[in-house]
PALORO-964519 format. One record per residue (C-alpha): residue in three letters; x, y, z. Coordinates in steps of 0.25 Angstrom, whole numbers, padded with zeros to 4 digits, always signed. Each point is the difference from the previous one (the first is absolute). Example, Ala and Ser with C-alpha at 12.3 -4.5 7.8 and 13.67 -1.06 7.14 Angstrom:
2
ALA+0049-0018+0031
SER+0006+0014-0002
***
This chain:
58
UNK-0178-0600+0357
UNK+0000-0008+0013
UNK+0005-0012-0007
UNK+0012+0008-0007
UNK+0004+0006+0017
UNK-0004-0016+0008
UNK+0009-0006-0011
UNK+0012+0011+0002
UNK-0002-0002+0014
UNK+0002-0015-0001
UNK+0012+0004-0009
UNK+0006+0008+0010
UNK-0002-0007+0011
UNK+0006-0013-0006
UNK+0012+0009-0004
UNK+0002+0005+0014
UNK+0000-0014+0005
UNK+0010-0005-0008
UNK+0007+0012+0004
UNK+0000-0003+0013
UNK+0003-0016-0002
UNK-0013-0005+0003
UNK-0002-0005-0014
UNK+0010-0008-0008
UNK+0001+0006-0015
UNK-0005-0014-0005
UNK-0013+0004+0008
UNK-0002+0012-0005
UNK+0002-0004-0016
UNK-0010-0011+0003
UNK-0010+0010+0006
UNK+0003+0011-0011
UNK-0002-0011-0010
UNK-0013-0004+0006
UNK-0005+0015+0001
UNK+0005+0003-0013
UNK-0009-0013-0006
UNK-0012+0002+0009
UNK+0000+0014-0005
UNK-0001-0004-0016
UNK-0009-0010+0003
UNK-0010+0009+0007
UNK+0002+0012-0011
UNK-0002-0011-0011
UNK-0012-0005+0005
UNK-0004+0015+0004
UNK+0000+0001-0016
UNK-0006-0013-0004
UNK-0012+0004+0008
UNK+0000+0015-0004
UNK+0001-0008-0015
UNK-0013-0006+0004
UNK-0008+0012+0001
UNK+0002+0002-0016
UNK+0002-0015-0004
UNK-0013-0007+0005
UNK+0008-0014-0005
UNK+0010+0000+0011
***
């Protein structure tokens, strides 16, 4: 849960700043794209290790 409400605060705020035209929109895709991977990564290796607990062989 506290990982769902500090990424939508990331999200919002990075929103708000392109908003105001602090950040150009190529900025905020690179970020996006960065959260968006860092965040697949982490879930796919949050599996892997929850796979581990059953699968002695990984």
């Amino acid at each position: 849960m506290v990982t769902v409400l500090g990424t939508s605060m990331v999200l919002f705020t990075v929103i708000y700043a392109e908003k105001k035209g602090w950040v150009d929109k190529e900025k905020v895709r690179v970020i996006m794209q960065v959260g968006m991977n860092a965040g697949i990564l982490g879930s796919l290796l949050y599996f892997l290790y929850t796979l581990s607990s059953f699968l002695p062989f990984l």
